[in-house]
ZADONU-902021 format. One record per residue (C-alpha): residue in three letters; y, x, z. Coordinates in steps of 0.02 Angstrom, whole numbers, padded with zeros to 5 digits, always signed. Last residue first. Layout:
N
ALAYXZ;...
//
This chain:
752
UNK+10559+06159-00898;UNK+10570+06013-00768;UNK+10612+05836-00825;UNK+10702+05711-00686;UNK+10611+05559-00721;UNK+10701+05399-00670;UNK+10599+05255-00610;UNK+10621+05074-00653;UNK+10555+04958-00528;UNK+10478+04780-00572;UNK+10482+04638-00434;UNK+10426+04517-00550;UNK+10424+04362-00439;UNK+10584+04342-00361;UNK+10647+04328-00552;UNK+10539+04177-00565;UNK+10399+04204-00709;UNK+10457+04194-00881;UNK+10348+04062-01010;UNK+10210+04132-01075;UNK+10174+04064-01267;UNK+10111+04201-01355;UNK+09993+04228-01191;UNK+09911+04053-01223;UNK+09842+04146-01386;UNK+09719+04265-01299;UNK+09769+04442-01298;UNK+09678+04567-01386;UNK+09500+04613-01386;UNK+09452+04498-01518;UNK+09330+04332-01492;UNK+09457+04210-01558;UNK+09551+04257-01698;UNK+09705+04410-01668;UNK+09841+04355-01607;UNK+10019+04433-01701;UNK+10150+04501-01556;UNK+10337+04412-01603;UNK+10409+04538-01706;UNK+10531+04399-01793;UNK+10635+04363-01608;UNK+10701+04569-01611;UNK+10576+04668-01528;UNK+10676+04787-01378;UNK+10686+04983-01366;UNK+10722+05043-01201;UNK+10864+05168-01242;UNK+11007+05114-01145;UNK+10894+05101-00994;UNK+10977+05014-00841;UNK+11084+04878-00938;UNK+10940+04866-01056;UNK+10800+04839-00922;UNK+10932+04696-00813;UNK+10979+04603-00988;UNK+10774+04617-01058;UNK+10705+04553-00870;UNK+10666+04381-00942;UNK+10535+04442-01077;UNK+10440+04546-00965;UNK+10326+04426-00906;UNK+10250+04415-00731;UNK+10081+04427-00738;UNK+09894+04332-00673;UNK+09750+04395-00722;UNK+09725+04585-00623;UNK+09800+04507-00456;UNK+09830+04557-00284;UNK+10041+04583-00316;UNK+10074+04511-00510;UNK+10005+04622-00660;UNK+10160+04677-00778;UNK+10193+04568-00919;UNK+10217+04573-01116;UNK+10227+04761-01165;UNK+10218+04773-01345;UNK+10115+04868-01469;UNK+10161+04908-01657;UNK+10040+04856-01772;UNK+10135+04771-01925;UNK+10069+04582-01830;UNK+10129+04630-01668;UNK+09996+04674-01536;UNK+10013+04639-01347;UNK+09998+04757-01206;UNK+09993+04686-00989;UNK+10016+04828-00877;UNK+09895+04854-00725;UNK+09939+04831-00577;UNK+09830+04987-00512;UNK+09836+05040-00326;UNK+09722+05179-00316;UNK+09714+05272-00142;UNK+09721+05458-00156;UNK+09627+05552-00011;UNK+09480+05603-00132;UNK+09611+05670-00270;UNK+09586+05569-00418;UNK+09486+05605-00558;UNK+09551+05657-00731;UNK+09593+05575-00916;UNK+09668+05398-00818;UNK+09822+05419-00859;UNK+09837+05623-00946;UNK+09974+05599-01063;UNK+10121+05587-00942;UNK+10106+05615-00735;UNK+10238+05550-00635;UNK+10263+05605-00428;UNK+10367+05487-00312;UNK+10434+05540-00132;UNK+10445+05387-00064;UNK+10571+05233-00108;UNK+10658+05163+00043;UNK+10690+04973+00033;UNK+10551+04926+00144;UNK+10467+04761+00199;UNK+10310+04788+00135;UNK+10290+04973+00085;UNK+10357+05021-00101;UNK+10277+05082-00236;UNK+10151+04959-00310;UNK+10240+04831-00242;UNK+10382+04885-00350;UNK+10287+04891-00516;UNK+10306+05013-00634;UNK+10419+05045-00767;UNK+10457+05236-00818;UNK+10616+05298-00890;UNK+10660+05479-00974;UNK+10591+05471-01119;UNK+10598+05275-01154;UNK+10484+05133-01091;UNK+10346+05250-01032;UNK+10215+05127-00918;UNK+10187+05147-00739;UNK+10010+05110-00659;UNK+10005+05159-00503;UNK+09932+05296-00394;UNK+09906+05324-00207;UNK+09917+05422-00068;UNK+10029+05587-00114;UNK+10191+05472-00061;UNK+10168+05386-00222;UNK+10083+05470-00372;UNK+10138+05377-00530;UNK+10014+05407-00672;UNK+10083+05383-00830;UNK+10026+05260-00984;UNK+10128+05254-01135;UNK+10022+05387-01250;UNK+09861+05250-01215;UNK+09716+05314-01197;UNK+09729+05502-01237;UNK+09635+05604-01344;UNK+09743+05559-01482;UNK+09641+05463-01585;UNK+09624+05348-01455;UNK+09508+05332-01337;UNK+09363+05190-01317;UNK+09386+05065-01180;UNK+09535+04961-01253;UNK+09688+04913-01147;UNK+09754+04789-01270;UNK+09718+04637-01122;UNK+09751+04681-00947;UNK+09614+04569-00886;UNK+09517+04498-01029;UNK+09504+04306-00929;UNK+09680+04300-00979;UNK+09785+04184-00818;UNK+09932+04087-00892;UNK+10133+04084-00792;UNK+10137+03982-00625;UNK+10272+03852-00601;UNK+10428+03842-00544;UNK+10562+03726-00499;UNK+10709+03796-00412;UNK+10714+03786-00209;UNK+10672+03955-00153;UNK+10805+04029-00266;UNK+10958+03947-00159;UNK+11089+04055-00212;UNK+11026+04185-00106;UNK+10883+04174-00011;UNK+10853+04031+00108;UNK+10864+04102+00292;UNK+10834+03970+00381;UNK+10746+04021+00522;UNK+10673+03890+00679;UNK+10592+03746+00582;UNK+10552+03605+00700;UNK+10410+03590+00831;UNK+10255+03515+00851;UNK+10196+03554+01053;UNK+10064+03421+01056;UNK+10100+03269+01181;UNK+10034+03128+01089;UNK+09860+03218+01085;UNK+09789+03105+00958;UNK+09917+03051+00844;UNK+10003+03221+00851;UNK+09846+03314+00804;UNK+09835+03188+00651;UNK+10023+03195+00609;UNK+10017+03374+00603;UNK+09884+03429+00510;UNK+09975+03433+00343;UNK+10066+03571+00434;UNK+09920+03686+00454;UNK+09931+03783+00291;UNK+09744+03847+00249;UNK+09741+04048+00246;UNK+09737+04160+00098;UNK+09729+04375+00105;UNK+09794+04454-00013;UNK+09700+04469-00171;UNK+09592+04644-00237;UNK+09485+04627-00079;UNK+09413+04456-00169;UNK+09438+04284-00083;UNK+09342+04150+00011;UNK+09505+04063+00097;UNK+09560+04123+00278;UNK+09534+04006+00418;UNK+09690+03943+00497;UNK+09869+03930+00448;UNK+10034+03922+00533;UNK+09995+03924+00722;UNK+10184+03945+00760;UNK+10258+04089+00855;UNK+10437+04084+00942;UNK+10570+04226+00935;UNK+10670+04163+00803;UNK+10543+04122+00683;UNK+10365+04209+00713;UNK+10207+04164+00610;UNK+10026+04143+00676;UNK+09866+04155+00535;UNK+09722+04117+00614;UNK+09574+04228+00590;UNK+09375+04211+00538;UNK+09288+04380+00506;UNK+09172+04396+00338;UNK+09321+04432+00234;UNK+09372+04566+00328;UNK+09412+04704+00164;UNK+09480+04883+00223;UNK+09552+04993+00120;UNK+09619+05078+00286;UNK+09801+05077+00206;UNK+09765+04898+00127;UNK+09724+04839+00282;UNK+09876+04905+00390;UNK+09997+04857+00255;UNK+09919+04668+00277;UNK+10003+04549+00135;UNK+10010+04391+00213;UNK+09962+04232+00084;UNK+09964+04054+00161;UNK+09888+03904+00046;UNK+09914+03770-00057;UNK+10095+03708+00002;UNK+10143+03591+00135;UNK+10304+03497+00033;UNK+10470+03533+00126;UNK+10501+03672+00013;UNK+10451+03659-00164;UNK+10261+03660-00226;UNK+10225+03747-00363;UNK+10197+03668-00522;UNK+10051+03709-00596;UNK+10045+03790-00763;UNK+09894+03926-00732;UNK+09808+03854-00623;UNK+09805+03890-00404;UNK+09758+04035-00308;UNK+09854+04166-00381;UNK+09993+04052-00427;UNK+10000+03968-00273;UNK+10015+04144-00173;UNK+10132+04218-00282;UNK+10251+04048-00276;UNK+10259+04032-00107;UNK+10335+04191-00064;UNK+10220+04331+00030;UNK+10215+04324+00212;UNK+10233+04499+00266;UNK+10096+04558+00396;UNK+10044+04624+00573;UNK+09881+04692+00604;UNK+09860+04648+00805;UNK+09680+04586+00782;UNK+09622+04721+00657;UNK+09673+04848+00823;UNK+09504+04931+00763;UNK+09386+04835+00688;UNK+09339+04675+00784;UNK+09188+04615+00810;UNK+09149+04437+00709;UNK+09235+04270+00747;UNK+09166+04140+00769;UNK+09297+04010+00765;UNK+09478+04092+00773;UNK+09548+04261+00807;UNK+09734+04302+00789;UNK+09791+04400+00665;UNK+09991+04423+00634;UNK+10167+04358+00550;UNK+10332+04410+00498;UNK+10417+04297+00378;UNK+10455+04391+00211;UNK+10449+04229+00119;UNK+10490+04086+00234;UNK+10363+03972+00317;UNK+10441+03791+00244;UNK+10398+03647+00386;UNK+10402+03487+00304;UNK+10220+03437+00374;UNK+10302+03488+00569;UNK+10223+03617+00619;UNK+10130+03679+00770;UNK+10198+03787+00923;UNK+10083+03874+01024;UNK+10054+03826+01226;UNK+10056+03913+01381;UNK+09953+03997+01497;UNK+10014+04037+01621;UNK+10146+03968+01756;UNK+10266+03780+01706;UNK+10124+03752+01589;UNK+10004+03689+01733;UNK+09832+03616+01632;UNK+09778+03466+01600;UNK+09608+03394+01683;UNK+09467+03342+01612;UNK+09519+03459+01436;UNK+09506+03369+01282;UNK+09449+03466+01150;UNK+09534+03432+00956;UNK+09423+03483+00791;UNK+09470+03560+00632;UNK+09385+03598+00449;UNK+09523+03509+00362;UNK+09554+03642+00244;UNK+09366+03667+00234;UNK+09346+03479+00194;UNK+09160+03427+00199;UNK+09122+03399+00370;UNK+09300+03402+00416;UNK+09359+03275+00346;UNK+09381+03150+00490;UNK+09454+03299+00607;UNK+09326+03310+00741;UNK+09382+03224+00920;UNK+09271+03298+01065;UNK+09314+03233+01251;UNK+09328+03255+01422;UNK+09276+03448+01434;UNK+09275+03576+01584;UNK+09400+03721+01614;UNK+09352+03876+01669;UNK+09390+03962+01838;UNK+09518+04108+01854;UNK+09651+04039+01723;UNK+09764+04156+01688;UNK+09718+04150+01503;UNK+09627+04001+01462;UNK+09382+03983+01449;UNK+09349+03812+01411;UNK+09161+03765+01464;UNK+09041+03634+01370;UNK+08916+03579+01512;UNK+08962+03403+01529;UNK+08966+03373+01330;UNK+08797+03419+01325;UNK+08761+03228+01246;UNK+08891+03276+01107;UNK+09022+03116+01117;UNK+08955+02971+01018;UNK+09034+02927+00814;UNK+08906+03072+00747;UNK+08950+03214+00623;UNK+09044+03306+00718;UNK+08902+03374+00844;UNK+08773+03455+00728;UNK+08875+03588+00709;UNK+09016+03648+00869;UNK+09101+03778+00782;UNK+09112+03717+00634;UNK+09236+03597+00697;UNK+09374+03757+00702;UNK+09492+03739+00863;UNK+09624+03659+00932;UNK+09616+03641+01124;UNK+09683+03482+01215;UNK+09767+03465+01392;UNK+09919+03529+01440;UNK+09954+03549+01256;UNK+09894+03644+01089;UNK+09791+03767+01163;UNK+09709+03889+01028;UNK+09544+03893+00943;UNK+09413+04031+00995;UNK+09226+03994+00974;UNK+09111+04091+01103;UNK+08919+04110+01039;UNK+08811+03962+01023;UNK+08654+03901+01168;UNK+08764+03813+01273;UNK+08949+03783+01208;UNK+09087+03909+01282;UNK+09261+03872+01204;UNK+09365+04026+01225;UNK+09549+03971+01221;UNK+09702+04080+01172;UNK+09855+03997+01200;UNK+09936+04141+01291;UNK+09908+04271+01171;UNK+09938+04429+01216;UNK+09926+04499+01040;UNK+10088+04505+01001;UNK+10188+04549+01175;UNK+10242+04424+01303;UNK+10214+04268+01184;UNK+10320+04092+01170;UNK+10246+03994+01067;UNK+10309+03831+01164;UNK+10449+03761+01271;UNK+10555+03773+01107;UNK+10730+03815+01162;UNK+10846+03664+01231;UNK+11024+03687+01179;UNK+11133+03647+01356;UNK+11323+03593+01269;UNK+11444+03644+01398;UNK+11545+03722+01277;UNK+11559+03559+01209;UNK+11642+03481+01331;UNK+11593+03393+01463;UNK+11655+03175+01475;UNK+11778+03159+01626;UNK+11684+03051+01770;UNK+11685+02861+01758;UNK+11859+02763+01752;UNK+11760+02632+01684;UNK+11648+02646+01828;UNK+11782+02611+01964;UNK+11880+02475+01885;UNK+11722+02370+01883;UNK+11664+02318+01710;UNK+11730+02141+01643;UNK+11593+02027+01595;UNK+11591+01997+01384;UNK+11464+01853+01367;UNK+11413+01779+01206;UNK+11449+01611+01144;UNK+11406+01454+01224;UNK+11456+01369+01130;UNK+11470+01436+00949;UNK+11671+01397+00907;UNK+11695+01586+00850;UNK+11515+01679+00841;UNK+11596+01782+00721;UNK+11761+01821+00766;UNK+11688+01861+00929;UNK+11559+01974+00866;UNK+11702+02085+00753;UNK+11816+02087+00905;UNK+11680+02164+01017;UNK+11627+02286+00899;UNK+11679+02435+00981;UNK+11583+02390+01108;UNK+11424+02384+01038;UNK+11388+02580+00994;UNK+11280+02604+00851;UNK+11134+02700+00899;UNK+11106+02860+00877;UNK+10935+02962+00924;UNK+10952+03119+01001;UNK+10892+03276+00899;UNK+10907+03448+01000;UNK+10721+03436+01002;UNK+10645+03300+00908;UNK+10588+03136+00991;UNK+10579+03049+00812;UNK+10611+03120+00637;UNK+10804+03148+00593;UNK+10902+02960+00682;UNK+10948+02819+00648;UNK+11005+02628+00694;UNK+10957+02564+00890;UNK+11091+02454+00917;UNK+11193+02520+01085;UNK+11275+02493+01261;UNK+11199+02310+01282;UNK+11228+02278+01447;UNK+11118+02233+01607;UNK+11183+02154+01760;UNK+11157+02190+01943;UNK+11342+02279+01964;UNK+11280+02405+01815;UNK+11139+02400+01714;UNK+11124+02495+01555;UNK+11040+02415+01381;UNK+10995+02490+01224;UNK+10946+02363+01123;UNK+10830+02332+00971;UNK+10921+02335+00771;UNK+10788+02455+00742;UNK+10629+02520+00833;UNK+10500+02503+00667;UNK+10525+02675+00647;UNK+10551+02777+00794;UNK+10634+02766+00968;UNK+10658+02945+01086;UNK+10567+03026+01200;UNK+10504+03209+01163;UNK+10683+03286+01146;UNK+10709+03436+01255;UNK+10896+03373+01221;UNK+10865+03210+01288;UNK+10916+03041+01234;UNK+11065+02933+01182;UNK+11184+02956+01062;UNK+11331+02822+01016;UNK+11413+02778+00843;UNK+11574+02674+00827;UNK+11687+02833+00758;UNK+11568+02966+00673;UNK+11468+03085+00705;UNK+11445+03231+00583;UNK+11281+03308+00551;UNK+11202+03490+00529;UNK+11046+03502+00417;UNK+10935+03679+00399;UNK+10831+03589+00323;UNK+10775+03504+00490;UNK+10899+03560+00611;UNK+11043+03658+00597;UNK+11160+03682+00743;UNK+11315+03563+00738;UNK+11195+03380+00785;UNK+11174+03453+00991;UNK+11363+03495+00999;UNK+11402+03334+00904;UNK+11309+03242+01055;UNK+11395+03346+01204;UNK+11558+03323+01128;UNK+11515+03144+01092;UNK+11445+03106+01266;UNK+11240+03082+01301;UNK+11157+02925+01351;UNK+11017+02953+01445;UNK+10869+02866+01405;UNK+10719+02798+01480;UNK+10589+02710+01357;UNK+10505+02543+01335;UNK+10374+02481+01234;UNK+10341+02297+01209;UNK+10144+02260+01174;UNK+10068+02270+01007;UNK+09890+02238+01105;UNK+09849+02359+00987;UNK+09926+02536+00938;UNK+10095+02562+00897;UNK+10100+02648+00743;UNK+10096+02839+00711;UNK+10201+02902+00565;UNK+10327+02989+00678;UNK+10271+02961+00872;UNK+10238+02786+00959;UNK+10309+02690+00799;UNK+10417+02549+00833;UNK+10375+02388+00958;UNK+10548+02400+01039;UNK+10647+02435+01202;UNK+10789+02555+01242;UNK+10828+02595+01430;UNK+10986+02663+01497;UNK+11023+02801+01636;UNK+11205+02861+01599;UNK+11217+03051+01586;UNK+11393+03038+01500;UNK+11489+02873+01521;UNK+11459+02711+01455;UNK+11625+02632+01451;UNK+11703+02473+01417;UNK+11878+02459+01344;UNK+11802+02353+01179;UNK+11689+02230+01299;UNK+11535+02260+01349;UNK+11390+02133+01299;UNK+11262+02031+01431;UNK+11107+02008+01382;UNK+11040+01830+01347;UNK+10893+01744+01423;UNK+10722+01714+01343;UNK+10553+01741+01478;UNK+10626+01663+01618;UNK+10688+01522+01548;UNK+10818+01461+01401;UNK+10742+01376+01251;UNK+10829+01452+01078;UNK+10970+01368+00993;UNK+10915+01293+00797;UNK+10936+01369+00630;UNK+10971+01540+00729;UNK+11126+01640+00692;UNK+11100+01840+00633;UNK+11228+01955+00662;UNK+11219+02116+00607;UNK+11274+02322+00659;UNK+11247+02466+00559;UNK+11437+02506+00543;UNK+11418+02686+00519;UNK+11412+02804+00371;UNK+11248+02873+00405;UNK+11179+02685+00400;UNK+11217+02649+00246;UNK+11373+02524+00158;UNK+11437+02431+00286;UNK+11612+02395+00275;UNK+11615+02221+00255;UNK+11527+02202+00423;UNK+11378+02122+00442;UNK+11328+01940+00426;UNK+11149+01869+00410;UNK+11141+01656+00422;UNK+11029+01507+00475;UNK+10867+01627+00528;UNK+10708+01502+00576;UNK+10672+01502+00755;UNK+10519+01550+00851;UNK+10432+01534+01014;UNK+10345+01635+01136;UNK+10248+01577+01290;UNK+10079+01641+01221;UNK+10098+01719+01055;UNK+09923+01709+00991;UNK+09838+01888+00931;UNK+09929+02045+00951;UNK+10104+02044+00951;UNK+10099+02068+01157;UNK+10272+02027+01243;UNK+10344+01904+01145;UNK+10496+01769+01205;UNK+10591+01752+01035;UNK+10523+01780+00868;UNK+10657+01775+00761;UNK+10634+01713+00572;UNK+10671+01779+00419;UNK+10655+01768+00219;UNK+10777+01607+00234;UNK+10904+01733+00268;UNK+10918+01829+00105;UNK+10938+01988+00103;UNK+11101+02059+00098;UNK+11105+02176-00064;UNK+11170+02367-00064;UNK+11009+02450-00114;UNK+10914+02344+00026;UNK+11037+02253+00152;UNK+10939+02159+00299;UNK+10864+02310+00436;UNK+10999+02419+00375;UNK+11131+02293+00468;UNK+11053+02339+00621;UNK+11038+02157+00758;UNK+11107+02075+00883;UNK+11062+01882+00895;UNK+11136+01716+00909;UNK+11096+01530+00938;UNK+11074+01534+01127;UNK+11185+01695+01143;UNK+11155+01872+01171;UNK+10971+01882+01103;UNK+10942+02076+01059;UNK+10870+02140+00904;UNK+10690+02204+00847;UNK+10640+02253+00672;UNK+10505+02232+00535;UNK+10352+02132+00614;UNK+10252+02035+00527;UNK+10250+01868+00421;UNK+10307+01913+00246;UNK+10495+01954+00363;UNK+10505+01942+00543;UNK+10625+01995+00672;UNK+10570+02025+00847;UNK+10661+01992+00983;UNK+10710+02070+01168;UNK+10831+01943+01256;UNK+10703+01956+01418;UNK+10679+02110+01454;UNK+10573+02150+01608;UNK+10490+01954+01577;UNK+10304+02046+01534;UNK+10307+02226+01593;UNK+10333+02362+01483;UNK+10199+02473+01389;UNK+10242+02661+01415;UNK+10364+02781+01328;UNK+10459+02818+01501;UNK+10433+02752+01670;UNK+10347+02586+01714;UNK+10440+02439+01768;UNK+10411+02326+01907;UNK+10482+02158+01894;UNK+10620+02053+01965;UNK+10667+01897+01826;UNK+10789+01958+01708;UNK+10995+01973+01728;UNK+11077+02021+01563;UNK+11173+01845+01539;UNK+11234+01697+01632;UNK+11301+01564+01519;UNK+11377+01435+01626;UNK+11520+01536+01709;UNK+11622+01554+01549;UNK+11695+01705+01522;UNK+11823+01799+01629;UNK+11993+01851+01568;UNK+12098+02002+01678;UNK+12030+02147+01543;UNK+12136+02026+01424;UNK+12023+01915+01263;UNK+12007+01948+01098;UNK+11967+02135+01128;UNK+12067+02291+01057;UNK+12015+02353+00883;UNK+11909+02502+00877;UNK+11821+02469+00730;UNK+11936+02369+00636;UNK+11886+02489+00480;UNK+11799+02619+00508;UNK+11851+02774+00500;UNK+11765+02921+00380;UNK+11696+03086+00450;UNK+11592+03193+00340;UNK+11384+03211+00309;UNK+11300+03342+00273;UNK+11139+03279+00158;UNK+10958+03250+00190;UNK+10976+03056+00224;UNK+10934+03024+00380;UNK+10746+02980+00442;UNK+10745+02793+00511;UNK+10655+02744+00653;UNK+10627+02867+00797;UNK+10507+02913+00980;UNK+10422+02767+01092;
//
């Protein structure tokens, strides 16, 4: 099992709760009545961990129905009274009403009749005044049954601790529930009860875990009456459809309820326990409740000697687990990467996922995906790992259902017969989550996938710049699309590649995965770059929308949580924005013929970089030039080069052999008395797409006192259709984001 309800994204802050902690009804000294025994099942085996339970192992497990299926679980602890999550029955702040459910008492297998089981229409729902969301505690209900439930082996109460009991750090429980297997992956048929072992896990230890950042960078605040329970290295866990279901510990030959299964971020994450709403706080609330039921609950007394238990750590003896994945000795030494060896086709390279399954491209195996059986040379497919001295032979083939005709889905999983030891070589990548955001500037490299052609050079080891979300949508997407915000996967992947762009190389015939670092640890981020031009970067097909369906058949892939969070400041990243118009004419204005002048445009300079290449810069007052900043500087550098500016001459004489020509060109607008305007510069890897001028007026005129501006009424004037201006969509370009324009002025020092 792994968890149920995703939290809110939003820091949360402590608030009490009311009667909470309120001393029991009854004196430590009190017993309760002898003729309701509780939390003591009929002997069974039980399997460890995630797996299908046995039938009778828990015997005051419920299920709570609404419409007929399955919504929750909960926990019999009297004849006519069960434990349940107060979010399972209030929706937008309103109690549901009863009559809409009934407990199913008894089940073991939700699949087809329920043999043994019986069920009992809901009376009444109470939870606590108080209650108003599950991150703000008090996710506890009541529910009392029309009728009492039949007694026997299969229904019997658990027992409940009472307000001074204690579960103490490290405590073995067990949770129980037919939730989700893995986020967004159902329990698959028979529907039998799952059970899983967890430890619970102290406050200190707990809020230790909850103060990093997680998911969106997220930190959380526990608060009084809430209990965690899990593993640091995350991996089991409850999920969705888990709520309001026990978590029970046995001590003295009796089982308690310790906790209500309520929330948690995602399921089985790393450094993400699940909480549960700890009972025993609430043993006044129950028994004011259930007052003059008989029998009521049970409250046994714990022995002196537990509840003294051992002293809770601290939390600087919080143990963060680190990813257990993507975890490289050098780039390029890839430890993941898997040769698959079919007869009769060259090698295909994909990358191990987990101790047994390879991810790789499904056109790498044709003829093979497109049929339901397993390939009938399945038995002489070879896996070729890193360390490995003999290869590994194949189980199984599972192609990705679009990939025939999906090249963003064009993916296939390889069972290996026998899974691999990760504790020694070779080890696994890390995949992403689908709300995993690959920052802008994140440094990332080559590795090869499918069939992929010879190698030139150290091409496999070029190491790159992620470019920000919203160039690569907008070169690759339409002109007015929104671009997608963090958390959602986005189009495509673009890495700028100095090394490729100093060679003026183009590999778009060679296949690559794209793998990203955060914090030390590499992801498989995108695979299989898009058809594209040299001129573009390079585009690869995000992987995160992949992984729910590599989760849901592995279920043991290494998918792992965002690792760097380093937003930008004032939160840029997470503004709407959408991409300015494309103009099929290129740089529009720039005619062919010369002017009058001898000279194409009096404007236009050469700027020699670093005597290697030329840009386009464009006069903006006599002693300022505007050029583009990727045009000048190196990815990831803030030094500019030694710069050289040539007036009256652009593009009059060759270039020197050696020079490499880097053009963003300008984009030049006509007003309607004749004068000519400069609209946009041309965007990184594009000659249609720019980032407008408009919105950098307050930074240009700050920096150039004499740039000369068009007031509002010397808007450009568009010439009819078919002219060799700009189109009319340009009159109407809306600013590009200010992380877009990246626009350098440069000062000309003037030599006599």
């Amino acid at each position: 099992m792994s968890q149920h309800l995703l939290l809110p994204l939003a820091i949360l802050a402590i608030s009490p709760i009311p009667g909470a902690f309120q001393d029991s009804a009854l004196s430590p000294t009190q017993e309760e009545p002898e003729h309701l025994d509780c939390g003591r099942p009929e002997p069974s085996a039980r399997i460890m961990g995630g797996s299908d339970s046995q039938p009778g192992t828990w015997p005051w497990q419920v299920s709570l129905h609404q419409g007929g299926g399955h919504i929750c679980g909960g926990s019999l602890i009297a004849p006519s009274w069960v434990l349940s999550a107060a979010h399972c029955f209030v929706t937008n702040g309103t109690l549901e009403p009863a009559a809409e459910w009934s407990v199913v008492l008894g089940v073991h297998s939700q699949d087809g009749p329920l043999d043994g089981a019986h069920v009992r229409a809901v009376a009444a729902i109470l939870v606590p005044d108080n209650y108003s969301g599950v991150e703000r505690g008090a996710d506890v209900a009541l529910l009392r049954l029309a009728s009492p439930a039949r007694l026997g082996p299969a229904v019997r109460p658990v027992c409940l601790p009472r307000a001074s009991h204690r579960f103490v750090h490290g405590t073995a429980c067990w949770a129980t529930g037919w939730g989700d297997v893995q986020e967004a992956d159902p329990l698959p048929l028979p529907w039998v009860l799952q059970e899983v072992e967890l430890r619970v896990l102290g406050e200190a230890a707990c809020q230790c875990l909850y103060s990093r950042p997680g998911p969106f960078n997220l930190t959380f605040q526990l608060l009084p009456g809430m209990l965690c329970a899990g593993y640091p290295e995350g991996r089991r866990d409850t999920c969705q459809g888990d709520s309001g279901g026990p978590l029970v510990c046995k001590e003295g030959g009796r089982w308690f309820q310790a906790g209500i299964t309520s929330f948690g971020f995602g399921c089985g994450r790393r450094n993400r326990p699940g909480v549960f709403t700890a009972v025993a706080p609430y043993e006044a609330w129950i028994r004011e409740q259930v007052l003059g039921s008989e029998p009521g609950p049970a409250f046994p007394t714990q022995s002196p000697e537990l509840q003294s238990g051992l002293p809770e750590p601290t939390d600087e003896n919080c143990t963060i687990a680190l990813p257990e994945c993507g975890k490289a000795p050098r780039p390029g030494a890839w430890p993941w990467e898997a040769q698959v060896m079919v007869p009769g086709s060259r090698p295909c390279y994909g990358a191990l996922v987990s101790e047994s399954w390879i991810l790789a491209p499904a056109s790498c195996f044709p003829g093979r995906i497109s049929s339901d059986l397993p390939p009938r040379d399945l038995d002489n497919w070879r896996v070729m790992l890193p360390s490995r001295p003999r290869a590994e032979r194949v189980a199984r083939l599972v192609p990705h259902e679009n990939a025939s005709w999906d090249d963003a889905s064009n993916l296939a999983l390889l069972q290996l017969r026998a899974p691999v030891n990760l504790s020694v070589a070779p080890r696994p990548v890390c995949l992403p989550h689908p709300e995993h955001y690959f920052l802008p500037g994140s440094r990332c490299r080559l590795a090869r996938w499918g069939h992929t052609e010879p190698v030139p050079g150290a091409g496999s080891l070029l190491e790159a710049e992620l470019l920000g979300v919203w160039w690569c949508h907008c070169l690759y997407g339409r002109q007015g699309e929104s671009v997608p915000p963090p958390g959602e996967p986005p189009l495509a992947l673009c890495p700028a590649y100095q090394e490729e762009e100093e060679a003026g190389r183009c590999w778009n015939y060679s296949h690559w995965s794209l793998l990203c670092r955060e914090e030390g640890t590499w992801f498989l981020a995108g695979i299989r770059d898009l058809p594209s031009d040299c001129l573009r970067p390079r585009a690869f097909y995000p992987l995160q929308t992949h992984g729910p369906w590599i989760s849901h058949v592995t279920r043991g892939a290494y998918l792992e949580d965002q690792l760097a969070w380093d937003w930008g400041p004032e939160g840029e990243e997470t503004e709407t924005q959408t991409c300015p118009p494309h103009t099929e004419h290129g740089a529009c204005g720039l005619r062919p013929e010369p002017a009058l002048t001898g000279g194409l445009w009096p404007w236009l300079a050469e700027v020699h970089v670093a005597g290697e290449r030329v840009c386009t810069g464009i006069l903006v007052a006599p002693g300022w030039v505007l050029a583009a900043t990727h045009c000048i500087l190196r990815l990831g550098s803030t030094t500019v080069p030694y710069i050289e500016v040539y007036l009256g001459r652009a593009g009059a004489s060759p270039l020197p052999q050696s020079h490499q020509v880097t053009s963003a060109p300008p984009l030049l607008c006509q007003t309607e008395e004749g004068s000519w305007v400069l609209v946009g510069m041309a965007i990184r890897g594009s000659r249609e797409l720019f980032a407008a001028i408009g919105p950098e007026e307050t930074w240009i005129s700050q920096t150039v006192g004499e740039a000369h501006f068009l007031p509002p009424s010397g808007f450009p004037h568009w010439l009819p259709e078919g002219g060799d201006l700009c189109p009319p969509d340009m009159a109407r370009a809306s600013g590009s984001p200010r992380a877009a324009l990246f626009l350098l002025l440069l000062t000309l020092l003037i030599q006599g």
